[in-house]
C-alpha positions in Angstrom: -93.6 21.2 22.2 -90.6 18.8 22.8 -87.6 19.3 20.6 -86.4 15.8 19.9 -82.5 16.2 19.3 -79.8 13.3 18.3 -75.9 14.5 19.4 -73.6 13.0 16.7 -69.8 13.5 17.5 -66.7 11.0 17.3 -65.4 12.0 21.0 -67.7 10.3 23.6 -66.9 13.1 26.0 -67.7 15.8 24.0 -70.8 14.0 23.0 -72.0 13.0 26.5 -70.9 16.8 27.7 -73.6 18.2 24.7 -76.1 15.6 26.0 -76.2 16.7 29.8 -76.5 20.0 28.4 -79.4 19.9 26.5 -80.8 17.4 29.0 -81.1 20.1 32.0 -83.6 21.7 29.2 -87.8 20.5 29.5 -88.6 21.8 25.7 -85.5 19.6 24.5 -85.5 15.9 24.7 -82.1 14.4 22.9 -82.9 11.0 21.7 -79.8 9.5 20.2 -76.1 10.0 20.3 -73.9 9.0 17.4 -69.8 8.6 17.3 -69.5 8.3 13.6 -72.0 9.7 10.2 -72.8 6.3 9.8 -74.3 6.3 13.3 -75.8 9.8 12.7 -77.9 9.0 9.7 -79.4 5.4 11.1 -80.6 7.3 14.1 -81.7 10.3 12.3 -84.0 7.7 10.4 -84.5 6.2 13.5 -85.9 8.5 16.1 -86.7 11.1 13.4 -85.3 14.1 15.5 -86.3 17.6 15.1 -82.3 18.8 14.7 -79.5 17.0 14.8 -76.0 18.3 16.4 -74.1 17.0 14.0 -70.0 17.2 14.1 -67.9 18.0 11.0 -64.7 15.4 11.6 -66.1 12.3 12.4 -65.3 8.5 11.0 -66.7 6.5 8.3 -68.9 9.1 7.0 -67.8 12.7 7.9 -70.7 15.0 9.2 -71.1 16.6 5.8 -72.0 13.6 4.0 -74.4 12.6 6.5 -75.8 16.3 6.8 -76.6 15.5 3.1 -77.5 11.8 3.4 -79.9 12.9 6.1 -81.5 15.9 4.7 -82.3 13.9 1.0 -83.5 11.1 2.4 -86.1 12.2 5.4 -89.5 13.0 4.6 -90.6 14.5 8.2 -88.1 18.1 7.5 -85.2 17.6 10.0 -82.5 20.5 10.4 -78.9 20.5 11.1 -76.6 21.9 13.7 -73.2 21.6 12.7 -70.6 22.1 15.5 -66.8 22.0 14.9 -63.8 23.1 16.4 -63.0 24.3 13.0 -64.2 27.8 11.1 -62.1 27.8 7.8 -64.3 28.6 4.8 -64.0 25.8 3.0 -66.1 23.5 5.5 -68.6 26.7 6.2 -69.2 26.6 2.7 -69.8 22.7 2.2 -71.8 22.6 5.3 -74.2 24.7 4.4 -74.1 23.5 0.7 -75.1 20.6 2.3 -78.3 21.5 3.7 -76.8 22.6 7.5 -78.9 25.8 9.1 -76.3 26.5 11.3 -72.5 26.8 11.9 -71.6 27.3 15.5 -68.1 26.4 17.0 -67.9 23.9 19.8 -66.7 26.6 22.1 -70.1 28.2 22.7 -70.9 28.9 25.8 -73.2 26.3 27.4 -76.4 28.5 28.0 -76.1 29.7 23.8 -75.8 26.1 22.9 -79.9 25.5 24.0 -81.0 28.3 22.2 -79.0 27.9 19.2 -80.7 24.2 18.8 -84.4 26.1 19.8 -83.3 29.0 16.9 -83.1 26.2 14.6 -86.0 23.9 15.4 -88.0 27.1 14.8 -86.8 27.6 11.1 -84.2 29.9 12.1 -80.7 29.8 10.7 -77.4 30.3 13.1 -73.8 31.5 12.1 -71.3 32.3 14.4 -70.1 35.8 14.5 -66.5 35.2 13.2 -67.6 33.3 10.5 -70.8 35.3 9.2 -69.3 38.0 7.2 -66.7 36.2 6.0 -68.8 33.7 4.2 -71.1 36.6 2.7 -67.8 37.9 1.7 -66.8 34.4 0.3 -69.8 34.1 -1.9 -69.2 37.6 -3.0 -65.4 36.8 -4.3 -67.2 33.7 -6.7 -68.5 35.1 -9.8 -69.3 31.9 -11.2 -73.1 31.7 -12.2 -74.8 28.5 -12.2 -77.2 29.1 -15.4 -79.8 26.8 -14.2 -80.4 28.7 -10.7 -80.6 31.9 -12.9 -83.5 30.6 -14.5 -85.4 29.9 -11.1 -85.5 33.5 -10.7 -88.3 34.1 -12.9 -90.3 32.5 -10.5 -89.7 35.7 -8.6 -91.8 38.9 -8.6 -89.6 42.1 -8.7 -90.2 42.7 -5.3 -89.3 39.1 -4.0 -85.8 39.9 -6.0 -85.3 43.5 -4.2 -85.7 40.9 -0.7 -83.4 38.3 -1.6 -80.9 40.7 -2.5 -81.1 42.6 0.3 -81.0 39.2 2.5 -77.8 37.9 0.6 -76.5 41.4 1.6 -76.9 40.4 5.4 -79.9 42.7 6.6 -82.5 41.5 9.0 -86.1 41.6 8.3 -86.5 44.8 10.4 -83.8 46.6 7.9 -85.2 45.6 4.9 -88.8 46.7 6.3 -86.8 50.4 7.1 -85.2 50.6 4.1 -87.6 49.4 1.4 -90.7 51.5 3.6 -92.4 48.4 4.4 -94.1 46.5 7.1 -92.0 43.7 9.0 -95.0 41.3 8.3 -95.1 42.1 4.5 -91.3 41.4 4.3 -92.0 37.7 6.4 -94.1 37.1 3.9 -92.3 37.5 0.8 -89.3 35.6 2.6 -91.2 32.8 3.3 -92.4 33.0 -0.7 -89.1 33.0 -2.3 -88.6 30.1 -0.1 -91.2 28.2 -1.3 -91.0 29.3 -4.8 -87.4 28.4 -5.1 -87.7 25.2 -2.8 -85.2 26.5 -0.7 -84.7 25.4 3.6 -84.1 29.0 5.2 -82.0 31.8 5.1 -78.5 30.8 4.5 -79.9 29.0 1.0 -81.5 32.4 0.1 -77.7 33.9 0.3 -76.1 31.0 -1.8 -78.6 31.1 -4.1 -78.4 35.1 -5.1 -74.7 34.9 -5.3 -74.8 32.0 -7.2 -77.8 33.2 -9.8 -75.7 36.4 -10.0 -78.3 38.6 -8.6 -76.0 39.3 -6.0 -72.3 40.4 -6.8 -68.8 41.9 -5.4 -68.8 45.6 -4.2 -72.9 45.9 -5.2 -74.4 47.1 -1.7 -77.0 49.4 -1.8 -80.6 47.5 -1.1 -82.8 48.2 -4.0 -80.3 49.0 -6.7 
């Protein structure tokens, strides 16, 4: 299946350079480019594009508003790619708060930048590696608990909470599987529950919402207590 993608980012160079990129790809089609958030969000409505690449700096409307615009407004489940010369914490925090499933700086080296957009279209979420323990480490430093996401969790059975704790805490599904003695497929399954359950897009979402419930907190790292 064709991955329909639109490139939205205020330097035509950069933009045209992501474009050839994903171009020399079969599975990826890129549909639409965009120089400004305005741009991004009529084509996203547009073309309807499976991800979008989506810059942070742009003007008009700056990629996070029209991460958000996008995502709130389309019915068919887009994702979004951000890419940004940038990595400080405040804009890895907003982007994803905004609905982005991945954070990927715009030096990646050409052959990632394919499979990072294929990693998303499949549901998958992406952080770079400088930035991925810092923003788990981030979340960890806020101890401010948003009372109404604390009352989602009872939608949770005691076993979907020993998961989401143990994905806030950064493990993969084959460490949880190891460490809670279960089977890679059972703990799929209950990730793709608390999902549903808690109406939330991937990954990343299950991490802001255990900090910000307070299931999760500073120096608590053992998986299951």
């Amino acid at each position: 299946m064709t991955i329909r993608v639109v490139v939205a980012d205020d330097q035509a160079l950069v933009r045209r350079g992501f474009a050839m990129i994903l171009r020399v790809h079969p599975d990826i089609e890129v549909v639409a480019e965009a120089g400004t958030g305005v741009e991004a969000v009529e084509a996203a409505h547009r073309h309807h594009p499976d991800v979008v690449l989506m810059d942070i700096r742009m003007p008009e409307m700056d990629g996070l508003e029209a991460t958000s615009r996008i995502l709130s407004e389309a019915d068919w489940g887009p994702r979004v790619l951000i890419l940004t010369t940038f990595d400080p914490d405040e804009y890895v925090y907003k982007a994803l708060r905004s609905g982005a499933s991945a954070f990927v700086l715009k030096d990646i080296p050409p052959e990632q930048l394919a499979t990072a957009v294929r990693t998303v279209a499949e549901g998958g979420t992406l952080l770079a590696p400088s930035i991925t323990r810092r923003f788990i480490d981030r979340f960890a430093e806020r101890r401010v608990v948003n009372t109404a996401v604390v009352e989602r969790l009872d939608r949770l059975t005691g076993r979907e909470r020993e998961i989401m704790t143990a994905v806030a805490r950064g493990a993969s599904n084959a460490e949880i599987a190891e460490r809670l003695v279960i089977g890679g497929a059972t703990v799929k399954s209950h990730v793709s529950s608390i999902l549903t359950k808690l109406g939330l897009r991937d990954r990343i979402q299950i991490v802001i919402f255990a900090y910000e419930s307070g299931l999760v907190e500073a120096g608590d790292h053992d998986i299951g207590h």
